[in-house]
N, C-alpha and C positions, 0 to 999 in steps of 0.2 A: 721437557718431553721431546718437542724436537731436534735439539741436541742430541740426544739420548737414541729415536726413532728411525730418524731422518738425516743423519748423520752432519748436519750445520755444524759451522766453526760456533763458539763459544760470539765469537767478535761478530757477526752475522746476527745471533738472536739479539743481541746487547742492542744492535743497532735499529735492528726492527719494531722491537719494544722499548725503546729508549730509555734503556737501564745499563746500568755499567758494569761489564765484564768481570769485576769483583763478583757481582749479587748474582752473577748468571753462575759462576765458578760453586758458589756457594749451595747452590739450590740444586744442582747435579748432584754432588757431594750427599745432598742430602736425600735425593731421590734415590738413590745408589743403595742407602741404606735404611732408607722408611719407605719407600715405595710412595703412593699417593698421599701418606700423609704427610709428605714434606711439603705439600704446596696450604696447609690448611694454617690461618692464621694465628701466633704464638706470639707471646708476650714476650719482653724484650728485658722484664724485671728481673736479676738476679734472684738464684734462688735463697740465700740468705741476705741480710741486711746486717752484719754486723752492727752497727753504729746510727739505726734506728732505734727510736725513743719506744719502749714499751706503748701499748695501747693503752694500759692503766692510767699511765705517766699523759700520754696526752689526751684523755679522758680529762685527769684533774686540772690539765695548763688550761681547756677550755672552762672548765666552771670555776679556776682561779679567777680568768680574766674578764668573763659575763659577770660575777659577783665584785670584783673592784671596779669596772667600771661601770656599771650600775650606781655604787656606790660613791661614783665621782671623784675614786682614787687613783692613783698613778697604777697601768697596769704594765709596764716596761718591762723589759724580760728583766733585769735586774731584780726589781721588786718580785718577779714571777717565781723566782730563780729563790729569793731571800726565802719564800715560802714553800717551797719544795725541801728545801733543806733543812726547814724545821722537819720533815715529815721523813727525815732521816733518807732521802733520797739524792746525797751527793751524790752515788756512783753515775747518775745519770744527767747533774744539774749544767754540768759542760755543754751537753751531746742539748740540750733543754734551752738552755739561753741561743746558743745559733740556730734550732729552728723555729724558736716564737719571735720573731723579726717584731720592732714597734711597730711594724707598717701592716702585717701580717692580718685580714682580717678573720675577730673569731670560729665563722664557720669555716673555710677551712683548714682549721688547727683538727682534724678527727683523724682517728687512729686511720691509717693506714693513705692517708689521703697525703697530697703535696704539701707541708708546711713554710713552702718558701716561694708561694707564686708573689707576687704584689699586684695592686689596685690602680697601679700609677697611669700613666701614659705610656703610648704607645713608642719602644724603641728601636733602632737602628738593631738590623738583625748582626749579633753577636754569638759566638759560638760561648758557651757557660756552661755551667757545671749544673748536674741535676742533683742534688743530696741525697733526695729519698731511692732514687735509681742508679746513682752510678753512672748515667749516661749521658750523652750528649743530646741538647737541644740548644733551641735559639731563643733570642727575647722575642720571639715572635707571638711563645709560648709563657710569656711574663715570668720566667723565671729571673729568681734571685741572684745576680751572678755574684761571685766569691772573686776577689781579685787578689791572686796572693806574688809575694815576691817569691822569685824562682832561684835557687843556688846558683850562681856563677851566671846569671846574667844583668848582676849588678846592684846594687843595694837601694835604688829608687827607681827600679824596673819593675812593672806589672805585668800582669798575663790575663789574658780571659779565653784561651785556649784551657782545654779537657783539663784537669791537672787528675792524677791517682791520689786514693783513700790515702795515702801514707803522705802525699803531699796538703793534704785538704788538711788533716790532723798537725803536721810541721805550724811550728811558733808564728814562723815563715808570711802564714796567711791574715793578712793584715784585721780580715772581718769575723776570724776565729780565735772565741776566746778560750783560754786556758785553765784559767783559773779563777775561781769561783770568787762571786761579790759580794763583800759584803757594806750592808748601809753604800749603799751606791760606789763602792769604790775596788777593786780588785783587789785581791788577798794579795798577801808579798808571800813567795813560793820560797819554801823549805820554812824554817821555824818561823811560829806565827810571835810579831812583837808589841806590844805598847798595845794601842785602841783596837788596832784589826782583830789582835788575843780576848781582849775581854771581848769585842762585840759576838766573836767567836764561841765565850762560853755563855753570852747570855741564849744568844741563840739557842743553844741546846738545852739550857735550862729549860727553854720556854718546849723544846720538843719531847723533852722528858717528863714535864707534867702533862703531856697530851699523849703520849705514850703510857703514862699512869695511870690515866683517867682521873685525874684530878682539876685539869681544865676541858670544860666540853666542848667548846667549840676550840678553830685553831687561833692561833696568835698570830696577831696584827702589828708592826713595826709602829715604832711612838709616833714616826713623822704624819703616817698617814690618817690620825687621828685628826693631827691642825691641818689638813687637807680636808673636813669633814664637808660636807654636803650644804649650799646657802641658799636658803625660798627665803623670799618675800610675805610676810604676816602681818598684817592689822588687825590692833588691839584696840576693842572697843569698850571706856568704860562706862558703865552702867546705873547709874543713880538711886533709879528705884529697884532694883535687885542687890546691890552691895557687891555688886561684882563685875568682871574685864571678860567680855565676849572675845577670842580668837577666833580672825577670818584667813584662810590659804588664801592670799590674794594669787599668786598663781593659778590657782583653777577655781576660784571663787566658789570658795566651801566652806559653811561653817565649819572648824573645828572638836572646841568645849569653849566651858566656862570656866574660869579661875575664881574661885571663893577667896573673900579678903576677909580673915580676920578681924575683927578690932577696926575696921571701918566703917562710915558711914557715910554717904551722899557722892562716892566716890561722881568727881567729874570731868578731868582732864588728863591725859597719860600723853608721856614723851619716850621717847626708845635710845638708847644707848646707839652712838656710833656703830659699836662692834655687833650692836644687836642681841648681846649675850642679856640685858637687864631691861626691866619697863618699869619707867616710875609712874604712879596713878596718887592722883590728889584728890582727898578726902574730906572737904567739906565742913559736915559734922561732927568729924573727930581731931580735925585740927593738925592730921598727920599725913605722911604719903606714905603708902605702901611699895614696896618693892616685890616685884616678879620675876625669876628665873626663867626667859623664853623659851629654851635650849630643851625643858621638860616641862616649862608651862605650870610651875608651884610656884604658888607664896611664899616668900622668903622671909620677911618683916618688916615692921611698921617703923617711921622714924616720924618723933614727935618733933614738934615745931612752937617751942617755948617761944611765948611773946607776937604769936602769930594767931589774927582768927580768920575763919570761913578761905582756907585757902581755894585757890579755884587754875589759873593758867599753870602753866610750867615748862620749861626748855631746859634743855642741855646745852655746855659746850659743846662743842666743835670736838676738842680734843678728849671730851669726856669724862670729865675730872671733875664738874660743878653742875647741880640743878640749882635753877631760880625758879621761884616759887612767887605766884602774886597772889597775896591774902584780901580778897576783896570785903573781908569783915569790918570791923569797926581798928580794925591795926592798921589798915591802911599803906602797907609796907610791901614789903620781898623779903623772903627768906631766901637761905645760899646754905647747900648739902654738899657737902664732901661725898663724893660717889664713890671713892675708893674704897671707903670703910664704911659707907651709908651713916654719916652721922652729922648733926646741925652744926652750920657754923655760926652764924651769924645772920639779925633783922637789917634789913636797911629801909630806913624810914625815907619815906616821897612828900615833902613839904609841901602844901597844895594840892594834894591830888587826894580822893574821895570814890572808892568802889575800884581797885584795882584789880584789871580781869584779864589779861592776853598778855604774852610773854614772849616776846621771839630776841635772841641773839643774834648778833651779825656774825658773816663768814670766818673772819678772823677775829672770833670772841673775846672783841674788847669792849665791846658795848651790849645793852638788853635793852628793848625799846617795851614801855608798856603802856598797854590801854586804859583810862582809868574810867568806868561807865558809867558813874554815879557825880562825876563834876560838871554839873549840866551847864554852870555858868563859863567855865575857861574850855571846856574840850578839852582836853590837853593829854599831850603822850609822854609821859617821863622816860626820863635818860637815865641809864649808870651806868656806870667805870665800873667792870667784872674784873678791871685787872687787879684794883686795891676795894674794890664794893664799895663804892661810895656815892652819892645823888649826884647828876650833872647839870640838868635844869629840867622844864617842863617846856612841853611844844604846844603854844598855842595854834588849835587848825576854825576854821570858817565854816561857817553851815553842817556844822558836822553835831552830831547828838547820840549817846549811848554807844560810847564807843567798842566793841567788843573784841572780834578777831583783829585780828594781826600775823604779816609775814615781813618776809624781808627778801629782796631779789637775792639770786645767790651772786651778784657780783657786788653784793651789801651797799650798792648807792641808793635807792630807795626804799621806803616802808609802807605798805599799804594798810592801812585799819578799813575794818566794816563796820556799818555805821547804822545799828540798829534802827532809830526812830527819824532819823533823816533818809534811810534807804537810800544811800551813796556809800562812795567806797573813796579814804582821803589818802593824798598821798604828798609823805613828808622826803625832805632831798639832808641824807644823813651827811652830805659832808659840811655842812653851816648846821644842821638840824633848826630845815625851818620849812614851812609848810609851802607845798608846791598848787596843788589842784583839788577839788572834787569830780570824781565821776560819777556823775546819776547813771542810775540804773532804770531800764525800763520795765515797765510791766514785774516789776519785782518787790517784793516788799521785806521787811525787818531782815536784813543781811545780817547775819551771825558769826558764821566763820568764813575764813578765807584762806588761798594756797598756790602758792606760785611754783610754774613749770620748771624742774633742775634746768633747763634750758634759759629761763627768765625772759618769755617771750609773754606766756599767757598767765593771768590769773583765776581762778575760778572762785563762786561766792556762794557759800550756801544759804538761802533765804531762807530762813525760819516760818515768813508768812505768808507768801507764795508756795512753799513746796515746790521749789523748782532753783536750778543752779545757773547762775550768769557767768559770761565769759567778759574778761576784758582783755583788749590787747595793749600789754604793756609798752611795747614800741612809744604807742603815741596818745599811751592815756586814752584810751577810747571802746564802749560798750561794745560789745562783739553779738552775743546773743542769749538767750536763754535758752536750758535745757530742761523739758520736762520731766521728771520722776514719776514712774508710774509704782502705783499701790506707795507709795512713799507720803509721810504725812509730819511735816516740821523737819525739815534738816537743818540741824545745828551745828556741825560742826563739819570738814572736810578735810581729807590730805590725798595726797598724792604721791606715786608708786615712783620707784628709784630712775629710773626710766622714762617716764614722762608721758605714760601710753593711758593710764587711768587712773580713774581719782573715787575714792570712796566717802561715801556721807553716811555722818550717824544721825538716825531718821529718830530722834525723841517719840514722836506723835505716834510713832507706828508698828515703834519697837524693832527695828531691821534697818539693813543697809545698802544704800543702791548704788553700782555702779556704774562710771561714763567711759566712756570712749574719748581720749581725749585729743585723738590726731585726727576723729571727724566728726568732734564733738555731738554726739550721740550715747541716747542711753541703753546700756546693755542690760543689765536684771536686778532683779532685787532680793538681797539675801536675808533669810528669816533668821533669827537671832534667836533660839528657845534658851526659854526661862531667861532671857533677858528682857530689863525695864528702863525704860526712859536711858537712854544710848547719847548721852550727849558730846563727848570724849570722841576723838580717835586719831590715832597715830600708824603710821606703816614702818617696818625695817627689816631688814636685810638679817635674819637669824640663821645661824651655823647649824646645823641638822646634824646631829649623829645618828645612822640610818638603822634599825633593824635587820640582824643579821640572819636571813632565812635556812631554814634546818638542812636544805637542798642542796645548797649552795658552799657547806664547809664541811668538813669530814666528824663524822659520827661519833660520840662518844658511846666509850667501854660502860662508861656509868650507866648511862640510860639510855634509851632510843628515842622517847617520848616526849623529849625536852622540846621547850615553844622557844619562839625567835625570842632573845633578849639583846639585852643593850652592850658595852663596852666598859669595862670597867679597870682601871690600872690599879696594881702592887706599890705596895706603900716601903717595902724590901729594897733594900740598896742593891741585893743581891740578884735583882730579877728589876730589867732594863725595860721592859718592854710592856705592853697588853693583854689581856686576855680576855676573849670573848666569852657571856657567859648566857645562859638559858635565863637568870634574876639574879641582877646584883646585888639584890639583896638576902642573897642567900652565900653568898663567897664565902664571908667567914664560916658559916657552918660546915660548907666543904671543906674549905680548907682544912678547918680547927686550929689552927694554932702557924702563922708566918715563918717562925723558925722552924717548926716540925717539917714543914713542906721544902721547902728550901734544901736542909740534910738531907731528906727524903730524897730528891730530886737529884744530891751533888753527888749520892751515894748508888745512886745507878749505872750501870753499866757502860753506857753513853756518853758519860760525861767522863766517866774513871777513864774510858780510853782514849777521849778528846784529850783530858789536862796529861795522860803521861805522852801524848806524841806531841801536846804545843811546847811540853820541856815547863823550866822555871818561868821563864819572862812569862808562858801562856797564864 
């Protein structure tokens, strides 16, 4: 204006308002031909965005990436990108991968918003590229900067100057890709050959049955299935109900119950390594049942010829063998092939009378067991798990009814609990020969027992006390006890992968309490319905396949109404991948018929045009 008014040089106002003779040049220009409305403030946004991702498009990238990591799966743009182009959205999955950056968080990925700020620390102000504007800013503004090599200033020269749309898009820029991923690895550009071709046409298989409506939810790449989701659960079993109470040790919740067939008196359960199976031993029926964690079903009984009143049980290490101690009148150990759930072999214990507690060492070459009923020797029998055979008997001191048992996990020691002597014994496994007693105070009939993955502490559940003792394993010595409230006979005890809490299955009381075990305190007690005498329990690390919510993946043509279901894979050589479904137990009726769907599927439009542009190799 005063430029304009007042007739001032250009170089005069610049100076006055300390702005540069550009901006002053500019704003005359503009006043020249808008009058007062060149001074009112304007956006600096181009007014198209060629090479902006649809709203749609990053609508769905954010409820891709809330829903796989939710579900604990990789949400990398690659993976982002795998699932966009089932949805028949190549033309956009380029422009898609460079603005859902790993780093990128999901709020804001929303239409219209910056999808390349970052979270990071604070940088060194840099001149960078803005994607969503075209413009210039600095890291001041966390922007993403694009570093690309520039023609003719040398083949390992970078830039973080302005570059143009047609340079941002050149091969050139080293953090823009071109060509689309597939199974985590870039397509090879021009004919597609070997693995890239087939993973190529499974893909579209799988976006042709969802463009068919014949799968309702969308498809899920194979990998991110063994990616699935691991909580923590202890299985309690149940005696007088004939059944395995499940507890979310994660937020300490009961779950359900699991019904055992065909057994009776169930009373001691042990968990697979992998957490995928739970063996539970049966008592009355002279069998152990098997359980599928993973959906929490019975799966079946595996008889135990020549075995009675079984009662302990452990696993390898590596997962291949359960040992079984039959505290009946057999007197022995049974050994189960876990691969195929089937008997292998008794191993008979020479002297020993009431075999009850079962623990393996770390590198399962040995099983140490309690035997309760040999009131005159005490004693802990040895075997060789590598060929199953008896090693000797451990005579211990002052010790009487011997029950639980653990094993440190750097397998030099063995602690037993020591029912009617109320001490807790401990054997030094590399002579196998008796080291100490620790009396217990103020504690009575000690039951089970269970040492820290750390093998600092152990903890004891007193059966006649109702209440849990700590020892410190360091130096053999009584730590304290811990009260259980509403808790009435804890028989048995384990302890969480971690080392933070320990759970008791409370017979007397029907429920189970848990402790705090890093300041040793008790936290609550959880009610176990329709469960009876809980004397069993075991914790493990089980693989979750999560339910997939209706919200969260693209709608099917079939129905609208469909509820969250599970994950189910194609038994088809033809079809590579997954398919999310509303009830797995309804797929075949959808389908009807494997091969029908399949033609159905190659015979589409999608696919005709994929297999005549990948050529022969495709």
């Amino acid at each position: 204006m005063r430029f304009v008014v007042e007739g001032r040089s250009q170089a005069e106002v610049a100076r006055v308002y300390g702005v540069s003779k550009g901006w002053v040049s500019k704003l005359v220009a503009r006043y020249r031909d808008e009058g007062e409305a060149a001074f009112e403030p304007r956006s600096r946004r181009p007014n198209t965005s060629p090479t902006a991702i649809t709203a749609e498009t990053a609508e769905l990238i954010v409820r891709l990436r809330k829903h796989l990591s939710d579900q604990g799966l990789d949400a990398s743009p690659d993976t982002i990108a795998w699932h966009l182009r089932l949805l028949r959205m190549v033309e956009e999955v380029d422009l898609a991968v460079g603005a859902i950056g790993a780093e990128a968080p999901v709020h804001l990925v929303q239409p219209g918003a910056h999808l390349f700020h970052q979270t990071g620390r604070r940088k060194p102000r840099r001149w960078a590229v803005d994607l969503d504007g075209d413009r210039r800013t600095h890291h001041r503004q966390r922007v993403r900067k694009l570093a690309c090599r520039i023609p003719g200033r040398g083949a390992s020269r970078r830039t973080t100057r302005p570059v143009s749309v047609d340079q941002r898009r050149s091969p050139m820029c080293t953090r823009w890709r071109r060509n689309p991923v597939v199974n985590g690895r870039p397509e090879l550009s021009g004919r597609r050959h070997g693995r890239e071709g087939r993973s190529r046409v499974r893909s579209l298989v799988a976006a042709a049955a969802i463009a068919a409506g014949l799968a309702p939810l969308m498809a899920v790449p194979a990998p991110a299935v063994a990616a699935a989701q691991v909580r923590e659960f202890a299985y309690v079993a149940n005696r007088g109900s004939d059944n395995v109470s499940v507890i979310d040790a994660t937020n300490n919740t009961f779950v359900t119950n699991i019904a055992l067939p065909g057994a009776d008196q169930p009373l001691a359960v042990a968990i697979t390594p992998d957490g995928t199976r739970a063996y539970v031993t049966n008592f009355g029926t002279n069998n152990v049942s098997v359980i599928n964690t993973t959906n929490n079903t019975f799966v079946t009984n595996i008889a135990l010829p020549g075995a009675v009143g079984p009662f302990g049980i452990a696993i390898t290490p590596d997962g291949t063998r359960a040992y079984v101690a039959n505290q009946g009148s057999s007197n022995n150990v049974s050994v189960i092939n876990i691969t195929n759930n089937t008997f292998v072999t008794n191993i008979a214990l020479p002297g020993a009378v009431g075999p009850s507690g079962i623990a393996i060492t770390p590198d399962g070459t040995r099983a140490y067991v309690t035997n309760e009923f040999n009131q005159v020797e005490n004693q802990v029998s040895v075997i060789n798990t590598t060929n199953n055979t008896f090693v000797t008997n451990i005579d211990l001191q002052n010790a009487t009814d011997l029950f639980g048992i653990a094993i440190t996990p750097d397998g030099t020691r063995v602690y037993t609990a020591n029912s009617t002597s109320h001490n807790v014994s401990v054997i030094n496994t590399a002579n196998n020969t008796f080291v100490t007693n620790i009396a217990l105070q103020n504690a009575t009939t000690p039951e089970g027992v269970a040492i820290t993955p750390d093998g600092t502490r152990a903890y004891v559940a007193n059966f006649g006390s109702s209440n849990v003792s700590v020892i410190n394993i360091t130096n053999n010595s009584f730590v304290s006890n811990i009260g259980l409230q509403n808790a009435i006979q804890p028989f048995a005890i384990a302890i969480n992968r971690d080392g933070t809490r320990a759970f008791t299955a409370n017979s007397g009381s029907n429920n189970s309490s848990v402790i705090n075990t890093t300041n040793n305190t008790f936290v609550t007690t959880l009610a176990l319905p329709g469960a009876a005498g809980p004397l069993g329990i075991a914790i493990g690390e089980v693989p979750v396949v999560q339910k997939i919510r209706k919200r969260n993946v693209a709608k099917s043509s079939t129905s609208s109404k469909q509820e969250a279901g599970g994950i189910v894979k194609s038994r088809n050589e033809n079809f590579g991948g997954v398919v999310a479904t509303s009830n797995p137990g309804k797929i075949d009726k959808k389908l009807h018929d494997v091969d029908t769907l399949v033609q159905h599927i190659l015979d589409h439009p999608a696919i005709t045009k994929a297999l005549n542009a990948a050529g022969t190799h495709g």
